[in-house]
N, C-alpha and C positions, 0 to 999 in steps of 0.2 A: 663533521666530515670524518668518515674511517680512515684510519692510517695504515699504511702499506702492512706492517708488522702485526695488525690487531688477529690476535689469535692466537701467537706465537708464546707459550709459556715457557719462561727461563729459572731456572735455580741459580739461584745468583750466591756462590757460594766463596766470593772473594773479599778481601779487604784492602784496605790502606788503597792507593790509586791505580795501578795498570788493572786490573779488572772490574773495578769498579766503573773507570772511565770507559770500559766496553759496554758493559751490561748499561751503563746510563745513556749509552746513543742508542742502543737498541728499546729501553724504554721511551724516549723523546719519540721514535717512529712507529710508538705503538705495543711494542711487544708487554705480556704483562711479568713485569721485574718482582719475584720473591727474594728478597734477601734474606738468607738464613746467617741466622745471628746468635751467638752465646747467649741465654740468658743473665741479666744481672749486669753485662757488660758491652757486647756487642763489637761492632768494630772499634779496635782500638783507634780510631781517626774522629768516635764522637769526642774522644777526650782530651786531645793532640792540640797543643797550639791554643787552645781556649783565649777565647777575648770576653767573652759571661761565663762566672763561677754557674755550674750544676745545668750548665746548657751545651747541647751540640753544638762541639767547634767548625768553623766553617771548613775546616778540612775535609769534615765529614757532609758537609749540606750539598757543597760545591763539587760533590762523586756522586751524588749520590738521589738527586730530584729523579721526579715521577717514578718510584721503588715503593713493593711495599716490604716492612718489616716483620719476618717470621720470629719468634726466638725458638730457639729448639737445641735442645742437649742428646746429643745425636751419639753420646755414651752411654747412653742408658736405653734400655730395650723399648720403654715408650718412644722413646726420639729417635730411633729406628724405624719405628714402626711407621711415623708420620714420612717420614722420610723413603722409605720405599713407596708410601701410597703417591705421596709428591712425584718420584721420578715415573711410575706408572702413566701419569698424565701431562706430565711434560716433555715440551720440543729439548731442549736444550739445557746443560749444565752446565756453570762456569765455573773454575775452580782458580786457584794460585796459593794451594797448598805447598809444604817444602816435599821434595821427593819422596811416593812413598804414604802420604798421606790418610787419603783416600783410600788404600789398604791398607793400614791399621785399622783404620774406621769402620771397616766391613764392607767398604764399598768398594772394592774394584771395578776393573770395568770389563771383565767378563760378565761380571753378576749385574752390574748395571746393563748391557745388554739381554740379559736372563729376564730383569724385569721391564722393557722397554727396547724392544730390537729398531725402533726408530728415534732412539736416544742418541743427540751428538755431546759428546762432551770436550768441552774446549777447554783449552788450561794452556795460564801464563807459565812460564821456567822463565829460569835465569840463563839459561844455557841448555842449546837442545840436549835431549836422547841420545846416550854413546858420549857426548865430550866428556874428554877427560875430567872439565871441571863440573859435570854438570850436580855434584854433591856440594857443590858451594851456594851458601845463603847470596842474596840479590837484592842490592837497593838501587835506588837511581842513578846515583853517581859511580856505584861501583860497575855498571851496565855501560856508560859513558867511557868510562876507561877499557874494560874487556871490548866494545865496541869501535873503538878507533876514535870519536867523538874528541877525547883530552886530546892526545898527542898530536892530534893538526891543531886544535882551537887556542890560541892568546899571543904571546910577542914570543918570536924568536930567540929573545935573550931572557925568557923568564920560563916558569916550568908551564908542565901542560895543565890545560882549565878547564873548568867545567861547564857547562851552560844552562843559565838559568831555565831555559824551556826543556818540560818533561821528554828528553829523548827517550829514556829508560821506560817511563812509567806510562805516561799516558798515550805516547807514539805506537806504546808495545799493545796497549788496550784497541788500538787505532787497528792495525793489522789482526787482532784478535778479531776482532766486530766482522772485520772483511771475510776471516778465514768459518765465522759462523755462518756469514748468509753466501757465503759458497756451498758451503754442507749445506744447509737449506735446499737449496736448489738443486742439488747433486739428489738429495734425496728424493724429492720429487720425481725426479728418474727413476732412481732406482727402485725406491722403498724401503732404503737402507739407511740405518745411521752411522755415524763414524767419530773418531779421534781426531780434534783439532788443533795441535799447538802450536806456538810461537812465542820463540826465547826472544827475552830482551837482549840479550847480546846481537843476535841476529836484526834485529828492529835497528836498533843503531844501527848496526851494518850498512842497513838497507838505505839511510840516510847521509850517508856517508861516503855514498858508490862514487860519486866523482872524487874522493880521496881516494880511492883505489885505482882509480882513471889515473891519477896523478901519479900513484907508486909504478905503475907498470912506464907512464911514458918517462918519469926518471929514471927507472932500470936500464931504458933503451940510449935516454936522450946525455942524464948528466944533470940536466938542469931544469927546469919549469919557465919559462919565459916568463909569467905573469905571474907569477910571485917577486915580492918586494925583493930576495934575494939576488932575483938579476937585472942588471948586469955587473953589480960592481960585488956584491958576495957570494960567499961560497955553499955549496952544497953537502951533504952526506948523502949517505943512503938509503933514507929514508925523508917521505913526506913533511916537510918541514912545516913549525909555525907559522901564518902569513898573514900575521895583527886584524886589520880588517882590509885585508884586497877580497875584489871580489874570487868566486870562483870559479865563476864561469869561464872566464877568457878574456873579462870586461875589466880593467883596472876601476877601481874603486878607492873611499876610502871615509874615514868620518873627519867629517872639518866641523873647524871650530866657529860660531856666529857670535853675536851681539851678547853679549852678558855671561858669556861662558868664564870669566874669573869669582863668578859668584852660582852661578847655576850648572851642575855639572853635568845638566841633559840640552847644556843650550846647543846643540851639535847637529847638523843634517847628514845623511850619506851620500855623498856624492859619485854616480858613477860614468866613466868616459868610457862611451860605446863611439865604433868608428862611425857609424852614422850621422853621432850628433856632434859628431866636432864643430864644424861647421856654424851649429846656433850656441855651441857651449861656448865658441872665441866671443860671438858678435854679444850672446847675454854681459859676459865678464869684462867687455871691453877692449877685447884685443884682435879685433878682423885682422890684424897684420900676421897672425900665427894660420889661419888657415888653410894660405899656402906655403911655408917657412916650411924647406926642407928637413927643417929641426922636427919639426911637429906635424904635419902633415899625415901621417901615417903611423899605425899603433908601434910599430919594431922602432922606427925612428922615436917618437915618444916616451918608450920603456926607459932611456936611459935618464928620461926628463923627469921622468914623474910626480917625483916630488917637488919637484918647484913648481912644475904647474900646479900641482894641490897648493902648494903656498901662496902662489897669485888668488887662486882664487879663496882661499880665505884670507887676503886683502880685500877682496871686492865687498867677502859675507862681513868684514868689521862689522859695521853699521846698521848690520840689519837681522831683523830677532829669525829665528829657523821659521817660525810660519809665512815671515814676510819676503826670506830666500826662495822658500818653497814655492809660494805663488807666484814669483816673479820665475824662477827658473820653470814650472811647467808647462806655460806659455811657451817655453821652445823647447818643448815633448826631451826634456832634459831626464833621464832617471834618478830621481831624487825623493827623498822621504826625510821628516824630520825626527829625530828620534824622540819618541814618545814615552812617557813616565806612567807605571798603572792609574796615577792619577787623572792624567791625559785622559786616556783612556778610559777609566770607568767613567767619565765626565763627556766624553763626545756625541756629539748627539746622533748622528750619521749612525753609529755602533747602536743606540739607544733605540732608532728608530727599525734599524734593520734585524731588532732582535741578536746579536752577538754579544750585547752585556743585556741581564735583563734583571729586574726586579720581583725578588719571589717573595711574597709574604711568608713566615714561618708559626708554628703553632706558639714557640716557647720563645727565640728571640725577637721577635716582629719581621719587617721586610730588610731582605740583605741583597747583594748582588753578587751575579754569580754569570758565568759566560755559558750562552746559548748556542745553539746548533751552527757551528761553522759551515756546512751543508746547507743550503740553500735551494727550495723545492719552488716551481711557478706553480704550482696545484696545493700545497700544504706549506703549512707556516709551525713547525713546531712548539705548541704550549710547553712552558717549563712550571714543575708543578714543586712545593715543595717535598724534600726529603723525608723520609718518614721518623716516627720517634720511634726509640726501641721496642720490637713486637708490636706495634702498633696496630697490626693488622692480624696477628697472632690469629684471632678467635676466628675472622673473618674467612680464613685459609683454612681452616681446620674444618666449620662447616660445610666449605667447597668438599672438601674429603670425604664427608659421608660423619662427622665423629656427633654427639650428642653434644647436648651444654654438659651434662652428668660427667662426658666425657671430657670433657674439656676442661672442665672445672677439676678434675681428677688428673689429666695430664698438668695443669696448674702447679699441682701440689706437686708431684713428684719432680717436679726440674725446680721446685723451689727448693728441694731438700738437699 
């Protein structure tokens, strides 16, 4: 079966995760992924974290499937030269050089339009164009903080936290992917290529917006109603930590079930929407609260909250989070167990549906790695493994037009 993207050639010219994670959804649906790569070394993410001595760490496999690997020293006049032939014949560039890059290197992106007027070039920042910070280096965590992400996330009496899932890195590659097959399509129109960026600062942002939902109706209000804070604590002037309430406007929160003095993911979330009060009293046993002035309704509630969480994990004592679970979603209760990678690379549901999947590799054997969260009723995305450094070097170079003489010759010279 052809895939939506087959045609579409990328210079996949990023590392470490926020563009790699772009450029590897755009391969999954087809597009063909060149990764240009240092000789001798490559993305520093083959080497990162290693679990086998003198093999690609899965940092690197797990960014990085259906890609093929170019090497090329792109300092020197031969690796220039392959590199203008390259952007000649490709849809798309992706970059997450530090600012600035890209001209030293000779490649601006005047001159990249000079060779290729239907060239989009897309590229990760740290912080858009104009910000004052935008000369600051950019990792995950420090994106998480410039982004508003820390200072709402963890307990009100503790500092602000981070969060294990890529808000920075692979969310910012997420909106990257989006912001290329807009240009795509833009171009189609026009017959024009363009500049596509997206700062991770901004990606968090963007993730974040009902925290800014929050700041403006505290400006207005004083307080947040559905923050743990009210009614008995206090507020400032800014968006406060709220442990694990929900965000929405639904109290939530993580209780504790059967074994949690020994297992510290024995935990489900539980969350009370006003719809389901009604099956949440009769599941926990208490139909006398349904119509109880006290609880009845979410404003009367707020001031309960916490005991009701408390009742009901009296109810979850005794019973492990999968066997909460089943029993509460029988009355359409919002609840999930909280699940360990283990959990997780182990389920079969995920297994069957392709979101964890199993890739054989040339050098470690088969590892897992997470598949297309995207979900097509016409296509089923293959996940293929990662490639090994230049792996496909020769292969790319005679697409160009170059000899073996020539090749065997450019060899030499990035070897020196």
């Amino acid at each position: 079966m052809s895939k939506p993207l087959e045609g579409i050639k990328i210079i996949d010219f990023t590392h470490v995760q926020a563009g790699p994670a772009c450029t590897q959804l755009l391969a999954w649906f087809g597009a063909d992924v060149i990764k240009v790569e240092r000789p001798g070394s490559g993305d520093v993410t083959r080497t990162q974290l290693r679990d086998i001595p003198d093999v690609d760490a899965l940092y690197f496999t797990m960014l990085n499937s259906n890609k093929k690997s170019l090497t090329l020293d792109t300092k020197k006049p031969e690796g220039k030269e392959v590199l203008e032939k390259l952007i000649k014949e490709s849809d798309v560039m992706v970059e997450n050089f530090g600012p600035g890059a890209l001209d030293r290197m000779g490649f601006p992106w005047q001159y990249i339009k000079e060779l290729n007027p239907k060239m989009i070039l897309a590229s990760v920042k740290g912080f858009s164009d104009g910000h004052h910070y935008d000369d600051l280096k950019v990792y995950e965590n420090v994106a998480q903080c410039a982004g508003g992400a820390a200072s709402t996330t963890g307990f009100w009496d503790g500092p602000p936290t981070i969060s294990a899932a890529a808000l920075g890195d692979s969310n910012t590659g997420m909106h990257l992917a989006i912001g290329i097959l807009t240009a795509l399509i833009g171009r189609d129109k026009t017959g024009k290529g363009q500049k596509v960026a997206v700062s991770m600062q901004d990606s968090v942002l963007n993730l974040c917006r009902v925290k800014l939902r929050d700041q403006q109706r505290l400006d207005r209000l004083g307080y947040l109603e559905e923050y743990p804070q009210y009614p008995h604590g206090e507020f400032s002037d800014v968006v406060p930590r709220g442990g694990n309430a929900g965000g929405g406007g639904q109290p939530g929160w993580v209780l504790k079930c059967k074994g949690w003095e020994t297992d510290p993911n024995s935990y489900i979330y539980f969350t009370i929407q006003g719809h389901a009060w009604a099956p949440i009293c009769r599941a926990i046993g208490k139909p006398e609260w349904i119509e109880d002035a006290n609880y009845n309704t979410a404003t009367a509630r707020q001031p309960h909250i916490f005991d009701i969480f408390k009742t009901i994990e009296e109810w979850l004592a005794d019973k492990t989070k999968f066997e909460a679970v089943d029993i509460l979603r029988k009355f359409d209760i919002p609840c999930a167990p909280v699940l360990t990678m283990k959990e997780l690379a182990n389920d079969p549901s995920l297994r069957e549906s392709g979101t964890i999947t199993e890739v054989p590799h040339k050098e470690r054997g088969s590892y897992l790695t997470v598949g297309s969260p995207i979900k097509f009723s016409d296509m089923k995305p293959e996940i293929t493994a990662s490639p090994l450094l230049g792996e496909h070097t020769d292969e790319v170079l005679k697409r160009l037009g170059y000899s073996s003489a020539q090749i065997a010759n450019l060899h030499k010279q990035q070897a020196v």
